[in-house]
Residue, then its C-alpha position, 0 to 999 in steps of 0.5 A: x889484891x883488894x884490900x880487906x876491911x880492917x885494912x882499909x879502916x887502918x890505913x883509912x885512919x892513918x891518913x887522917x893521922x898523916x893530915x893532922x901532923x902535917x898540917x900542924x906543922x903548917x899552922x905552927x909556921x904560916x900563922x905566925x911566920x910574918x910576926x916572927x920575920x918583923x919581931x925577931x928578924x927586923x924585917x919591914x912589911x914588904x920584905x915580909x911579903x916577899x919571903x912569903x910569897x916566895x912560897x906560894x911561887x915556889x910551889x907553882x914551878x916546883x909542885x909540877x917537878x913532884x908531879x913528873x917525878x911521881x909518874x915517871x918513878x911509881x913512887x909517890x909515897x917515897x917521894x913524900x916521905x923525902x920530901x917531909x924528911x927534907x923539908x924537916x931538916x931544913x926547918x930546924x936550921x932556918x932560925x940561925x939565918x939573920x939577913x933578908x937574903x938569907x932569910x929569903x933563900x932559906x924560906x925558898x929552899x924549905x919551899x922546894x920539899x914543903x910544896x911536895x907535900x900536899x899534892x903527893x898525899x893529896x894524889x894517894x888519898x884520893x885515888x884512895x877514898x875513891x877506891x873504898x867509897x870512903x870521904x875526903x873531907x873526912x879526911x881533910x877536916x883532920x888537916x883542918x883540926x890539926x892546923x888549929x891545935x898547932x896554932x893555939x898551942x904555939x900561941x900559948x909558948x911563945x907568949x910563955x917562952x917569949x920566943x917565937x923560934x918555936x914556930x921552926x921547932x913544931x913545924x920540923x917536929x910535926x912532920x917528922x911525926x906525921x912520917x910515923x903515918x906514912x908507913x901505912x900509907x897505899x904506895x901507888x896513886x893513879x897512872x896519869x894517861x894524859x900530858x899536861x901540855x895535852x889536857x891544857x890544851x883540852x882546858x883552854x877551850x872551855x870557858x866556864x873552866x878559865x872563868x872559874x879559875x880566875x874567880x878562884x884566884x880573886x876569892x881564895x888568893x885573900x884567904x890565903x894571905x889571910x893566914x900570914x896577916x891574921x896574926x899582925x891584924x889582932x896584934x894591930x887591933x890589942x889582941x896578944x900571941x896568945x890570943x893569935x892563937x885563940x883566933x887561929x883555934x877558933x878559926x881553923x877548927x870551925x872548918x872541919x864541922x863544915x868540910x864533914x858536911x860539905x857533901x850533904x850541903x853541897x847535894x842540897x843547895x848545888x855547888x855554885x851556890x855553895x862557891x857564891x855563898x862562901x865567897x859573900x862570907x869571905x867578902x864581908x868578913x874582910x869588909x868588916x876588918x877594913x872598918x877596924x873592928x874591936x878585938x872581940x868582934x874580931x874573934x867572934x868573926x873567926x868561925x865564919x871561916x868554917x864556911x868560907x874555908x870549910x864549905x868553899x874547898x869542897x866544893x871549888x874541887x868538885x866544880x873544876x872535876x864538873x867542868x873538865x872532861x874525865x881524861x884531864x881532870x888530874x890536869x885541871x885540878x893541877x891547874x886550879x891548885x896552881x891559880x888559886x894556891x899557887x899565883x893567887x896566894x903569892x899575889x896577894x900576899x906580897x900586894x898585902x905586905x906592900x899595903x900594909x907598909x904604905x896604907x895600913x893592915x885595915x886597908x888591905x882587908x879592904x882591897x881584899x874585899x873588893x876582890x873578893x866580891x869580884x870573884x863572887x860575881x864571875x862565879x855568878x857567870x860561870x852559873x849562867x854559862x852552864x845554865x844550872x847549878x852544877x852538883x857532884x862528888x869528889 
């Protein structure tokens, strides 16, 4: 039965309130999540990287698990709400652990529900917004707001509090709060027609669609390690935990003006375009942070990531449904999530711990650099090979 339309703008608004909960919960615990393991646990760098990284590994063998699970059962939004709860619980209890095995294996279990979360909520907002001609990013954005306001907030108590377990606490409480909204969550998403090992087989034929991914990789691998460093580069460069969390508000919250009008730019300037401008401005905004820039300029920088987030997510998702054919779209934004959130995020994280032990913080912005103007140039390959810049919708 069709929904009617106070329905509709009900559930519409308690999805956007599911995105703002969860997504404080992950900005009070990714940002700060490096400074806590070095200050309150004694880990080196590399230690760091690797419970980090662990995941983004994690979720690329575990968010296929979700996948199945959702299909074979019908239930994705039961299956998220395990998953929140679950993921919750855990992050109560990860502040007793001390040693780095434990440590380790603590941030793998909360991995194994944590990852669930994304991909099922994604799954049902979209099959809903496509359903009610509604927007995602109109809905994303407030993932974006909501990662902001946590990590200012967090900054300023756990400066006032001088403890930093308070990470744990707002993570567990964000998502607990973001089951509230769960309720009014649409219960089913789209019945997958096609297997994976199917629609990878279709996806391995296609040129410009394995290119783009390992663009995606090389440009949004950075960005994503840039969420746990970020912390320990304004501490490097005289910044505060306070101020930490000024940079995060400033940085996260310039994303969702952007992901609100992605639509309309990407309409106007074509989505490759869109990719190799957002690419340039993440390239030279790692390239500034190599040559050590003061505190200020640090933070004046931070709104460019409204751009190089904001506009870039937008539009990578709309070219990977451009590039794949209709009947394995699920599967090729499986496989994008998987590269670019998944492989590209532990990559570079765990590389970016290990430079920062044996160079400096400001080196790895460096290699970031050079990475992502890499990636900038095969997206300039993909625009050849399909010979115009490609325009669409989600």
């Amino acid at each position: 039965m069709q929904m009617s339309a106070p329905s509709t703008e009900k559930t519409y608004r308690f999805i956007q309130l599911f995105y703002f909960f969860a997504f404080f919960a992950f900005g009070s615990l990714f940002p700060l999540l490096s400074v806590y393991l070095e200050e309150e646990k004694g880990l080196n760098h590399t230690q760091i990287g690797l419970v980090i990284a662990a995941l983004p590994l994690v979720t690329i063998f575990i968010q296929p698990v979700w996948g199945m699970l959702s299909d074979v059962t019908r239930r994705p939004k039961r299956l998220l709400m395990i998953a929140s709860v679950v993921a919750s619980a855990l992050g109560f209890f990860y502040p007793v652990l001390e040693l780095f095995p434990a440590l380790l294996l603590g941030i793998i279990v909360i991995a194994l529900f944590q990852s669930g979360i994304v991909p099922l909520s994604d799954s049902l907002s979209l099959n809903f917004v496509q359903k009610h001609h509604k927007e995602y990013g109109n809905i994303r954005l407030w993932g974006a707001v909501g990662f902001a306001v946590a990590v200012f907030v967090l900054g300023r108590v756990t400066e006032a509090s001088g403890s930093l377990d308070w990470i744990f606490t707002f993570f567990s409480s964000g998502l607990l709060l973001a089951l509230v909204a769960l309720f009014q969550f649409p219960k089913r998403a789209d019945h997958v027609s096609t297997s994976f090992r199917q629609g990878l087989g279709v996806l391995i034929k296609r040129k410009a669609f394995l290119l783009f991914l390992v663009s995606n990789f090389l440009v949004f691998g950075p960005v994503l390690a840039n969420n746990y460093y970020f912390g320990t580069f304004i501490l490097s460069v005289g910044g505060t935990l306070s101020g930490v969390g000024v940079a995060f508000l400033l940085a996260a919250g310039s994303e969702a003006p952007f992901m609100k009008f992605a639509q309309q730019v990407i309409n106007r300037m074509g989505v490759l375009r869109v990719l190799m401008f957002s690419s340039a401005v993440s390239g030279s905004r790692w390239l500034l942070y190599f040559f050590e820039p003061s505190s200020e300029v640090v933070y004046a920088t931070t709104i460019v990531q409204g751009i190089s987030v904001g506009l870039y997510i937008p539009a990578a998702l709309i070219l990977v449904r451009e590039l794949a054919p209709d009947n394995v779209r699920a599967t090729a934004v499986g496989l994008y999530s998987a590269v670019g959130n998944g492989i590209g995020n532990a990559f570079f994280t765990f590389i970016g711990g290990v430079l920062i032990d044996v160079w400096s913080v400001t080196g790895m912005y460096g290699f970031f650099s050079v990475m992502t103007f890499t990636g900038m140039l095969l997206v300039l390959v993909v625009m050849r090979w399909t010979n115009q810049p490609v325009k669409g919708a989600v």
